[in-house]
C-alpha positions as CSV (number, residue, x, y, z in Angstrom):
1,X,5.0,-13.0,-54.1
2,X,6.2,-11.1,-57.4
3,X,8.3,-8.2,-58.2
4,X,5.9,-5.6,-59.2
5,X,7.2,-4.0,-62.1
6,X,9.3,-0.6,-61.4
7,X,8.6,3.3,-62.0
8,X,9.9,3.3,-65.4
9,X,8.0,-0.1,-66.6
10,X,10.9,-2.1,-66.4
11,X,11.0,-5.4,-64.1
12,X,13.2,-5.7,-61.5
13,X,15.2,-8.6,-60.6
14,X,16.8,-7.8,-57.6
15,X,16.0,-11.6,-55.5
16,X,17.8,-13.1,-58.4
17,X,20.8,-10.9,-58.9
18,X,21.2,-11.0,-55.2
19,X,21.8,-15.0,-55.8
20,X,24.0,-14.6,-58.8
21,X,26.6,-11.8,-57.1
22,X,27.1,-14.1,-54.2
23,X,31.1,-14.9,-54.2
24,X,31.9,-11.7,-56.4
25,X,32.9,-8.1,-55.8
26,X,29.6,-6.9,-56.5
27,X,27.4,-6.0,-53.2
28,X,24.4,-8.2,-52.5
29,X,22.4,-5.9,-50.9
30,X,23.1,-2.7,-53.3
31,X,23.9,-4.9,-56.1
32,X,26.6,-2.5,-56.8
33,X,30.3,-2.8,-57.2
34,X,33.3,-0.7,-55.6
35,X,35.2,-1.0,-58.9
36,X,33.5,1.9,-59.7
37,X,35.0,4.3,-57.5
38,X,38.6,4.0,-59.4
39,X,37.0,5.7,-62.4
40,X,37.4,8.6,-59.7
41,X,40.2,7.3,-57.4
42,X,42.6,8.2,-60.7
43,X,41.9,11.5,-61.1
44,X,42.2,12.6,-57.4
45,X,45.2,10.9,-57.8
46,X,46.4,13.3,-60.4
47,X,44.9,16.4,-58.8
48,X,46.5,15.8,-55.4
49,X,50.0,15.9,-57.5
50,X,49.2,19.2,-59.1
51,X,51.3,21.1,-56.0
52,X,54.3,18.9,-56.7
53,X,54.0,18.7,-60.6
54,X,51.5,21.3,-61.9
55,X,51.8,19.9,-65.7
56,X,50.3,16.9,-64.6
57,X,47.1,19.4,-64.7
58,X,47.0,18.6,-68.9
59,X,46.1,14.5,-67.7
60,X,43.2,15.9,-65.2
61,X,42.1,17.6,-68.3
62,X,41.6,14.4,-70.2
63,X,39.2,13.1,-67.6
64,X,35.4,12.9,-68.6
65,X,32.5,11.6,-66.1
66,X,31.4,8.1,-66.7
67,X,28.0,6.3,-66.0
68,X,28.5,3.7,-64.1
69,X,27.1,1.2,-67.4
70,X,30.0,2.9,-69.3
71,X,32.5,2.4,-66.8
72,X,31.9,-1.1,-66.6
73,X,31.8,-1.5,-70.3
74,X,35.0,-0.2,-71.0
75,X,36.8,-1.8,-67.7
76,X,38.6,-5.2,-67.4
77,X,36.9,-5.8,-64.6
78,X,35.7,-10.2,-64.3
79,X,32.7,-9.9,-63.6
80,X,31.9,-6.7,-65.7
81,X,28.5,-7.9,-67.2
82,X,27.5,-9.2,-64.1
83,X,28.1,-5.7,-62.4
84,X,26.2,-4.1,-65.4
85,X,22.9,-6.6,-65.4
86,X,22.7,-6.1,-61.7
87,X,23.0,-2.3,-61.4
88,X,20.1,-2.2,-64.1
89,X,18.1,-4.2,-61.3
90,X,19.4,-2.6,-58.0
91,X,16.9,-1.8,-55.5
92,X,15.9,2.0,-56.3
93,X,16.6,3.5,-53.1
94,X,20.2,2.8,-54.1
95,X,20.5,3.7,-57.6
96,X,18.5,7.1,-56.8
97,X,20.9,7.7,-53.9
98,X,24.2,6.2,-55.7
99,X,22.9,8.7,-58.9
100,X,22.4,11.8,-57.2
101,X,25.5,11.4,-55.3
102,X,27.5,10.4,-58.5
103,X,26.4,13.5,-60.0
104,X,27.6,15.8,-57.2
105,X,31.3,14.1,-57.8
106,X,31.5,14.6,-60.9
107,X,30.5,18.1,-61.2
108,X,32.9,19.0,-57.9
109,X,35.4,17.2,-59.6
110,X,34.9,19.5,-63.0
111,X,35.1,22.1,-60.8
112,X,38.3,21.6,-58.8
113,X,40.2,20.2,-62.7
114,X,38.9,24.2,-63.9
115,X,40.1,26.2,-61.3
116,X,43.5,24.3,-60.9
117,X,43.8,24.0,-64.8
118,X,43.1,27.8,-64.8
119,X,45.5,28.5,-60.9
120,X,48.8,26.2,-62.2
121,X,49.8,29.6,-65.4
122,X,49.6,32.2,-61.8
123,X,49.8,30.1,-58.6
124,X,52.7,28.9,-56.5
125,X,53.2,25.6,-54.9
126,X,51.6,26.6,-51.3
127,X,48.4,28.4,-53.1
128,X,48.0,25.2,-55.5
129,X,48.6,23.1,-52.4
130,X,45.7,24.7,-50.1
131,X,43.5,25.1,-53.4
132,X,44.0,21.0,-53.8
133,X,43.3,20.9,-50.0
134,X,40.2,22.6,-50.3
135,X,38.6,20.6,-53.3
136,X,39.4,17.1,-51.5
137,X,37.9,17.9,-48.8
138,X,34.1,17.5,-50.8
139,X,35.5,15.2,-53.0
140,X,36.5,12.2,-50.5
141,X,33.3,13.1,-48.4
142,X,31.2,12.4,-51.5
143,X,33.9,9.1,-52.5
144,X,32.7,7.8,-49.0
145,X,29.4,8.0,-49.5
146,X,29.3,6.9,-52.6
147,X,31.1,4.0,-51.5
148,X,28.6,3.7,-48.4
149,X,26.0,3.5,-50.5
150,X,27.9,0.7,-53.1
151,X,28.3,-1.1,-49.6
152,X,24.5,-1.0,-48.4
153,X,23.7,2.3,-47.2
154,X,21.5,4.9,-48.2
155,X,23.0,8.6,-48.3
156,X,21.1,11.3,-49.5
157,X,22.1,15.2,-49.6
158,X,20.0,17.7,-48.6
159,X,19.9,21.3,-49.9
160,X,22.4,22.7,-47.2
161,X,25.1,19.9,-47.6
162,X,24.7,20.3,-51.4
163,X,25.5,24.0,-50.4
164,X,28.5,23.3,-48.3
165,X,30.0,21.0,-50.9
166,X,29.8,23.7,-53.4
167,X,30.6,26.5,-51.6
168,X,34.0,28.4,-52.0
């Protein structure tokens, strides 16, 4: 039995990359690599020092989203073609799931490097502190996920949760 060719045209190879990431930090049923969470690991890193050393806000600032392709492209990861080749053929419950949650990090993430970039001129250390607090909060929930999905599972976000992880 053949892969049937997928929504946008393309054809899937997910049997054989399954094969070819056996032995390698890339998952075989999600075909996707945890590696990509430290593209996000570092700059919660740097926001959770903000409290402690608010100047640290100007490296936050630096951050930009990445695609998981450009991540990989740019890393020094071993098996970085590997992980790129196979994400372009993970199963697409995962990459629709991995996408949309992705997408929700990176904007809560713009969101909390604003509103600290914008509290560390007025803000003491406790009020910087709680503000970090609150940010993380969303942020690991959506890192867990994300690396829930990486590991085999599908999470998806529904209109309320997207509310909750956005609200104030």
């Amino acid at each position: 039995m053949s892969e049937s060719p997928g929504v946008d045209g393309k054809f899937r190879l997910t049997r054989t990359y399954r094969l070819l990431v056996r032995g390698t930090n890339i998952n075989a049923t999600s075909l996707l690599a945890t590696d990509y969470l430290n593209h996000f690991n570092e700059v919660v890193m740097i926001l959770e020092m903000v409290p402690d050393m608010p100047e640290i806000i100007e490296e936050a600032l630096e951050w930009k989203p990445a695609s998981y392709v450009e991540h990989f492209a740019a890393s020094v990861f071993s098996d970085k073609e590997l992980a790129i080749w196979a994400y372009k053929n993970a199963p697409k419950e995962y990459i629709d799931s991995f996408e949309e949650l992705v997408a929700a990090l990176d904007s809560l993430i713009q969101r909390a490097i604003t509103e600290l970039s914008q509290l560390v001129e007025t803000a003491g250390e406790d009020e910087l502190r709680a503000k970090v607090g609150e940010h993380m909060k969303g942020i690991r929930e959506l890192q867990e996920r994300i690396g829930g999905v990486i590991n085999g599972t599908v999470f998806r976000l529904d209109q309320k949760q997207i509310d909750l992880l956005f609200s104030p």
